[in-house]
VEXMARGU-955812 format. One line per field, with one value per residue (C-alpha): chain; x negated, y negated, z negated; residue number from 1. Coordinates in steps of 0.25 Angstrom, whole numbers, plus 5000, padded with zeros to 4 digits. Layout:
VEXMARGU-955812
unit: A / ...;
u: X / ...;
v: Y / ...;
w: Z / ...;
pos: NUM / ...;
***
This chain:
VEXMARGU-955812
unit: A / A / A / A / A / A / A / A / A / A / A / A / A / A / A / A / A / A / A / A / A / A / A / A / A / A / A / A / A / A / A / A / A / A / A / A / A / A / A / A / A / A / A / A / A / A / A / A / A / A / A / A / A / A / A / A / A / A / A / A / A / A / A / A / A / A / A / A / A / A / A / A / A / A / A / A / A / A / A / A / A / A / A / A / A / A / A / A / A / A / A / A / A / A / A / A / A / A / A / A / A / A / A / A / A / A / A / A / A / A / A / A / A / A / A / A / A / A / A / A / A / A / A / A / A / A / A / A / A / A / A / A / A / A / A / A / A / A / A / A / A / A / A / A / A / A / A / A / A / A / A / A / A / A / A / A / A / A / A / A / A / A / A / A / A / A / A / A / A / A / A / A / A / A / A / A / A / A / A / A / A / A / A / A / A / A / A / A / A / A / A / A / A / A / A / A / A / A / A / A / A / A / A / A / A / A / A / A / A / A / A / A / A / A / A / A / A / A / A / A / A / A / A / A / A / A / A / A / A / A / A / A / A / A / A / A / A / A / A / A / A / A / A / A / A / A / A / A / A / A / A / A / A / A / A / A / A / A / A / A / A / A / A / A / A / A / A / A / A / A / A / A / A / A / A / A / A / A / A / A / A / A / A / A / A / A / A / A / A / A / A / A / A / A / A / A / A / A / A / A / A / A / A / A / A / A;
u: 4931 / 4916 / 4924 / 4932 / 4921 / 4913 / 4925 / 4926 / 4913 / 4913 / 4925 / 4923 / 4936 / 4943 / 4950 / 4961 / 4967 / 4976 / 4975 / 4985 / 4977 / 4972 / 4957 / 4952 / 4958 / 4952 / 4939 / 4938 / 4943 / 4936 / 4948 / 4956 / 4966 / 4979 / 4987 / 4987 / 4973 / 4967 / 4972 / 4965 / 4953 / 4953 / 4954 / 4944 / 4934 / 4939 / 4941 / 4944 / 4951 / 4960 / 4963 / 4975 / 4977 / 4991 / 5005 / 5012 / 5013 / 4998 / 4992 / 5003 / 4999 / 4984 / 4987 / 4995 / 4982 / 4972 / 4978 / 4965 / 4961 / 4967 / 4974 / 4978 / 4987 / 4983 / 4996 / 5007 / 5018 / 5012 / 5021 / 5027 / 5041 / 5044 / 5038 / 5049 / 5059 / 5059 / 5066 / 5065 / 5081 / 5081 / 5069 / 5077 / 5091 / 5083 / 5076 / 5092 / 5095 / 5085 / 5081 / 5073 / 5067 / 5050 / 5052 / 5039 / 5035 / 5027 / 5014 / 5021 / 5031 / 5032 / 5025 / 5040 / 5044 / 5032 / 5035 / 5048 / 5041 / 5035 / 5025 / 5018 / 5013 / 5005 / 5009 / 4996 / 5000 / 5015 / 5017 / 5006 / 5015 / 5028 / 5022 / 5015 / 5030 / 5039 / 5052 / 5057 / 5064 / 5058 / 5059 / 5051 / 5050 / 5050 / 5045 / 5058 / 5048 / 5037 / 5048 / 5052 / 5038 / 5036 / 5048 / 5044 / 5030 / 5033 / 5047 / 5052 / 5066 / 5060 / 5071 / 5068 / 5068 / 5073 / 5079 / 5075 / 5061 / 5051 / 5036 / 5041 / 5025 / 5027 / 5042 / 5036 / 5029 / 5039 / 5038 / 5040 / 5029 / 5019 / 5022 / 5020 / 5006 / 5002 / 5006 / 4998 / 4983 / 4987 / 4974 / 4980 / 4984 / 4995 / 4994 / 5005 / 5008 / 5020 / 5027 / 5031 / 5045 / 5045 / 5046 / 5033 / 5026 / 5030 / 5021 / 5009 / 4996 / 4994 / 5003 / 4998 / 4994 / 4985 / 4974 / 4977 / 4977 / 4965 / 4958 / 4964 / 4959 / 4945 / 4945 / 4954 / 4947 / 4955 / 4950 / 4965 / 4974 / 4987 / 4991 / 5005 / 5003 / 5001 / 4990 / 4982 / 4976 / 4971 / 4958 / 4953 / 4954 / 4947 / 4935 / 4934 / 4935 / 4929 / 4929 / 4944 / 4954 / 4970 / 4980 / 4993 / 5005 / 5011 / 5006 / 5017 / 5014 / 5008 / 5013 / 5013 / 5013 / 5000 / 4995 / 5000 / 4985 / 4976 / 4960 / 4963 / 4974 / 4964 / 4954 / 4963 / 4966 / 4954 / 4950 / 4962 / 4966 / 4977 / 4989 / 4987 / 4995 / 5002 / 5010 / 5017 / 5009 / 5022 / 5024 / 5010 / 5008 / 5023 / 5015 / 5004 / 5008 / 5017 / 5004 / 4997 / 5009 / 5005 / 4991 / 4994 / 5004 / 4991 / 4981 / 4973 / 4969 / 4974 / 4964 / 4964 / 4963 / 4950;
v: 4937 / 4939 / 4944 / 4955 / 4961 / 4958 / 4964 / 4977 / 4981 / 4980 / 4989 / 4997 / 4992 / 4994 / 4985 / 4987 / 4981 / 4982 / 4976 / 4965 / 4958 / 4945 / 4943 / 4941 / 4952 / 4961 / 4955 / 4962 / 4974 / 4986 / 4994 / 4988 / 4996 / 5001 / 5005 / 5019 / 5018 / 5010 / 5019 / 5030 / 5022 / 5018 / 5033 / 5036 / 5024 / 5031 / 5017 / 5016 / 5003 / 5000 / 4986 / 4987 / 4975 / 4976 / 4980 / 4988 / 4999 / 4999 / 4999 / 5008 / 5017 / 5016 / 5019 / 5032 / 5037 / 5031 / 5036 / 5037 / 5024 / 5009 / 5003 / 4988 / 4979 / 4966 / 4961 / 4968 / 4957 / 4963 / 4970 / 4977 / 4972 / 4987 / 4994 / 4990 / 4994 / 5007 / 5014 / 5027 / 5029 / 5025 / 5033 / 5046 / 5043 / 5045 / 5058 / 5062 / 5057 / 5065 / 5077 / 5084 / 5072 / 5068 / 5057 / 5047 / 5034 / 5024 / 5019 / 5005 / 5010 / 5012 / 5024 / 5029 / 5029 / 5035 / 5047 / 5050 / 5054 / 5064 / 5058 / 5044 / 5038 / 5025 / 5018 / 5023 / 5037 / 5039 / 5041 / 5053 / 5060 / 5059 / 5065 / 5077 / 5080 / 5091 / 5083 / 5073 / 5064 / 5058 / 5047 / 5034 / 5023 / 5011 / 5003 / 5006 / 5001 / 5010 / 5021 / 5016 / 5017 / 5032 / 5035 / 5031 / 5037 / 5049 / 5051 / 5056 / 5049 / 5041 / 5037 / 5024 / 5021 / 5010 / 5007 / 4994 / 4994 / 4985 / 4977 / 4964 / 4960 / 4967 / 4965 / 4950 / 4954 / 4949 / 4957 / 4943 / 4935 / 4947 / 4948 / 4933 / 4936 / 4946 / 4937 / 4926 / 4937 / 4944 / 4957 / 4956 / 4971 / 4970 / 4980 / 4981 / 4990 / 5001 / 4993 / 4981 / 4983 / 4990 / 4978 / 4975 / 4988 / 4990 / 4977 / 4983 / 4992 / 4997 / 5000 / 5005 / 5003 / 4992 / 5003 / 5008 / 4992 / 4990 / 5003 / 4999 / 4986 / 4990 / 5001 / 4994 / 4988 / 4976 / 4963 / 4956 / 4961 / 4955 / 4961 / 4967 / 4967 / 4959 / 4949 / 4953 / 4964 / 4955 / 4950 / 4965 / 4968 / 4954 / 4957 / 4971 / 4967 / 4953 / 4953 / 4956 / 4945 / 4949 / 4940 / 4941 / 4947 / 4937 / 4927 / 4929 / 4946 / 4942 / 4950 / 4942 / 4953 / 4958 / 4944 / 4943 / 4950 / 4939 / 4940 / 4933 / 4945 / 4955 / 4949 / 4949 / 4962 / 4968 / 4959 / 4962 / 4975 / 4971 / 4976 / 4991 / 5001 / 5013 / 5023 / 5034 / 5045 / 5055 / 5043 / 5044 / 5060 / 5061 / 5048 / 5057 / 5067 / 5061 / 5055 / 5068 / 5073 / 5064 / 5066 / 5082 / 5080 / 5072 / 5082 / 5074 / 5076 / 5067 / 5056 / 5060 / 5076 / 5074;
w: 4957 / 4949 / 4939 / 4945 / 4950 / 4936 / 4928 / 4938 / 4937 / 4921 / 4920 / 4932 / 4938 / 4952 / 4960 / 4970 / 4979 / 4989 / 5003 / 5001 / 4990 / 4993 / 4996 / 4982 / 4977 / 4987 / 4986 / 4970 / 4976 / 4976 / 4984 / 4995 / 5001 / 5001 / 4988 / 4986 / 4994 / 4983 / 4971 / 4977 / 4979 / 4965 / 4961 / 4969 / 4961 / 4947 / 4944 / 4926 / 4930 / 4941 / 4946 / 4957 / 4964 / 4972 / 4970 / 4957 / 4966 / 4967 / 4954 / 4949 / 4959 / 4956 / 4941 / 4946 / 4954 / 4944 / 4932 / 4924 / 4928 / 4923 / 4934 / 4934 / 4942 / 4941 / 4941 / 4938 / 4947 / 4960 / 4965 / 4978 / 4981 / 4990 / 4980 / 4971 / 4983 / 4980 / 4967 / 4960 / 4961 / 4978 / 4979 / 4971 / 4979 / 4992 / 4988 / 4986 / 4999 / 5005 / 4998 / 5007 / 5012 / 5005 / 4996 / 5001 / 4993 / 4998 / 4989 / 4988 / 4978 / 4962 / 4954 / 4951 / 4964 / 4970 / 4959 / 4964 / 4978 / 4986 / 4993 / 4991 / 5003 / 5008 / 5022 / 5026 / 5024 / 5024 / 5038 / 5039 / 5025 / 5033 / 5044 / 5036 / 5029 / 5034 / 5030 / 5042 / 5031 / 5020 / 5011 / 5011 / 5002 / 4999 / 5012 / 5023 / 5035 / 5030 / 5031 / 5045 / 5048 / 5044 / 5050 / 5064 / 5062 / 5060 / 5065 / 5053 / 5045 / 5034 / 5022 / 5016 / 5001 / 4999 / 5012 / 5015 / 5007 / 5013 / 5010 / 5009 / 5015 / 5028 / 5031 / 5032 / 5045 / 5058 / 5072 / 5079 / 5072 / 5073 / 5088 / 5089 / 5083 / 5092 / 5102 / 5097 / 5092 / 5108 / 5104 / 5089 / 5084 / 5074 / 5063 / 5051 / 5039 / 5041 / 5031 / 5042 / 5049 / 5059 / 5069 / 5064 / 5065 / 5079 / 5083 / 5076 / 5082 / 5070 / 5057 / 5045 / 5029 / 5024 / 5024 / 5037 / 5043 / 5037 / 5044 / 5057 / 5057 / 5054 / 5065 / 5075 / 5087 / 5088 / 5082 / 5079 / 5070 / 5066 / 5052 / 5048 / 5031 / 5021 / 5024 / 5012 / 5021 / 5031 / 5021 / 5021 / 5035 / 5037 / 5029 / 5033 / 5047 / 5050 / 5064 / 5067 / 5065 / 5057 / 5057 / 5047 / 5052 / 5044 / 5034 / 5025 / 5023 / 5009 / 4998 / 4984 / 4976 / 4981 / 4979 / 4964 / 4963 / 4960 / 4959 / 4945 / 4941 / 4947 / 4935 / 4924 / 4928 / 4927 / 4913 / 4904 / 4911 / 4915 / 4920 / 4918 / 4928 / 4923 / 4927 / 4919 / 4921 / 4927 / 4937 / 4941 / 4942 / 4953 / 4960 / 4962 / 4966 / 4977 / 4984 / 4981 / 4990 / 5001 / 5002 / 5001 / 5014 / 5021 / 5016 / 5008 / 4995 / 4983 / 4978 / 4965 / 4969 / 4978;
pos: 1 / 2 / 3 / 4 / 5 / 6 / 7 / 8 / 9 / 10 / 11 / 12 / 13 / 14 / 15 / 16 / 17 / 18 / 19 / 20 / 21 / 22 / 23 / 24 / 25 / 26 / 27 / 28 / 29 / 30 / 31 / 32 / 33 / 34 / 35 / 36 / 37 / 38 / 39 / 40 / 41 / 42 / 43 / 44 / 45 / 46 / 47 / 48 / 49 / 50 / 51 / 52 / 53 / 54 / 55 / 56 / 57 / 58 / 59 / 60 / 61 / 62 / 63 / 64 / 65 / 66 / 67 / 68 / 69 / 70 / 71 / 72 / 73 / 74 / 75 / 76 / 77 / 78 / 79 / 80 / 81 / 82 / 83 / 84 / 85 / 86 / 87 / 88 / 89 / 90 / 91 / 92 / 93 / 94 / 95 / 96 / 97 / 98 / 99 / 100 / 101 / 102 / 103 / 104 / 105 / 106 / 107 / 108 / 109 / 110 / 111 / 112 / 113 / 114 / 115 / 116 / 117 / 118 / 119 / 120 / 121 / 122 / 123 / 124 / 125 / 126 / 127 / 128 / 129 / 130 / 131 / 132 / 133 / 134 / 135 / 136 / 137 / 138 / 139 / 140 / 141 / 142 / 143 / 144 / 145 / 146 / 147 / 148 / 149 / 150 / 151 / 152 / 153 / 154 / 155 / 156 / 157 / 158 / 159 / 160 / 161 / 162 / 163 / 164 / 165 / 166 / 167 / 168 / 169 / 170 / 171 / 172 / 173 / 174 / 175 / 176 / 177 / 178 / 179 / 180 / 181 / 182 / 183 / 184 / 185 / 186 / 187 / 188 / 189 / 190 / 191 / 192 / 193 / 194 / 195 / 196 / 197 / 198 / 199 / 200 / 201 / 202 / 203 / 204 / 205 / 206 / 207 / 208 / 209 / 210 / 211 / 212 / 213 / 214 / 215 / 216 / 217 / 218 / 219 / 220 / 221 / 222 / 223 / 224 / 225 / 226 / 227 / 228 / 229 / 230 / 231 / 232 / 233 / 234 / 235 / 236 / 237 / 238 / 239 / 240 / 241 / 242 / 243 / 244 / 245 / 246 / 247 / 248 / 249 / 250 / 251 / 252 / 253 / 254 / 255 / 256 / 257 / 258 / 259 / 260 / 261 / 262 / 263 / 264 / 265 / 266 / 267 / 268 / 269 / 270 / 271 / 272 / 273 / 274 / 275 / 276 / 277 / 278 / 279 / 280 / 281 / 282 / 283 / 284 / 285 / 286 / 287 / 288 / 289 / 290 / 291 / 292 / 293 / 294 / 295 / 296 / 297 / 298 / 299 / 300 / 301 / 302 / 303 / 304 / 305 / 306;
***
């Protein structure tokens, strides 16, 4: 761990990581947080080197936002299993389908896909963008219970792409077993993330992103949480919030991927400079400007415009 930080102060390097990583990687971190949240985070830095520890999907789309920056993956075998759910060719026959209908890609999906899109969107966002459009169809992809979930927030008709698109982390999370645990932890408030079934989400207090649970738990008066995502969350919210106790959802909502980034990787990474992240550079400018869309329906200004 000495040696991460050694080697980050000498070359002025950046580490990210998401809130999913396991403890030691968030301990050399100087960015928790979501993905797209973190990217901007390390624009904000004006970071030379980039050190992204999460899935594909994340570095890729650090590089894309960073593009003067170098962005590492520390290993390039993390990946998200939804985000390959979703193709160019699906995401094009939909946008046939459904002409008129705004074509809306979730964060959590390849550079390529993202580029063929109107808009690109975090959980922690999505809902307020579908809201702000005109249209009362759109398309979604690639998470179906994510779709569900905009669709019931803001009574609008949300096409899936694919159809049956999932997390395979929070389709894990079973009604029955949370309903015993609240049972067992009676004051407990059940949070989880948009992505869970539907089954799931109607159990919780509180849905919302990673970023979003975070800020609840912190501002929330209660002191018991039971936590509907993946369990890597649970060591932040500890020790940002050490006098309130969480409890996994389930034990088994641990996503491999995100593990496959090791405190060991994160050194090599940062020693040999491996393994770079790059986008091709007409990818990049349509992904930007799908999430320069978004912010413009929020009113917000892009990060790299302020």
């Amino acid at each position: 761990m000495n040696e991460v930080f050694k080697l980050k102060k000498e070359t002025g390097a950046v580490i990210l990581a998401h809130n999913y990583q396991s403890p030691e990687v968030q301990d050399v971190a100087d960015f928790v947080g979501d993905s797209l949240e973190l990217s901007v985070k390390a624009l904000e830095s004006r970071a030379r080197v980039i050190v992204f520890a999460g899935v594909d999907f994340m570095a890729e789309q650090a590089a894309i936002l960073n593009e003067d920056s170098i962005v590492l993956h520390p290993n390039p075998e993390a990946q998200c299993p939804m985000a390959q759910m979703i193709t160019i060719e699906e995401l094009r026959k939909f946008k046939k389908l459904y002409p008129e209908a705004p074509a809306i890609v979730y964060v959590n999906s390849p550079a390529i896909v993202k580029a063929e899109a109107d808009y690109v969107v975090t959980s922690a966002n999505v809902v307020e963008l579908v809201r702000s459009l005109s249209s009362d169809v759109v398309i979604f992809g690639p998470d179906a219970h994510l779709a569900q979930y905009i669709a019931e927030r803001t009574g609008k008709v949300v096409i899936p792409v694919p159809r049956d698109g999932y997390c395979p982390i929070h389709i894990k999370f079973n009604a029955n077993n949370i309903q015993k645990l609240i049972k067992i932890y009676g004051k407990a408030c059940f949070i989880a993330h948009p992505e869970c079934p539907k089954s799931v989400r109607d159990l919780a207090q509180f849905v919302g992103s990673t970023s979003q649970m975070v800020k609840y738990v912190k501002t929330s008066g209660e002191r018991v949480f039971i936590v509907g995502t993946e369990i890597g969350i649970i060591y932040r919210m500890v020790k940002e919030n050490p006098d309130k106790i969480f409890i996994p959802a389930s034990t088994e909502a641990i996503c491999e991927d995100m593990k496959k980034i090791t405190l060991d990787k994160v050194l090599k990474s940062l020693r040999e400079r491996v393994y770079r992240v790059l986008v091709d550079r007409a990818i990049a400018i349509r992904v930007r400007k799908a999430i320069e869309n978004t912010f413009n329906v929020l009113g917000v200004d892009a990060p790299w415009k302020r």
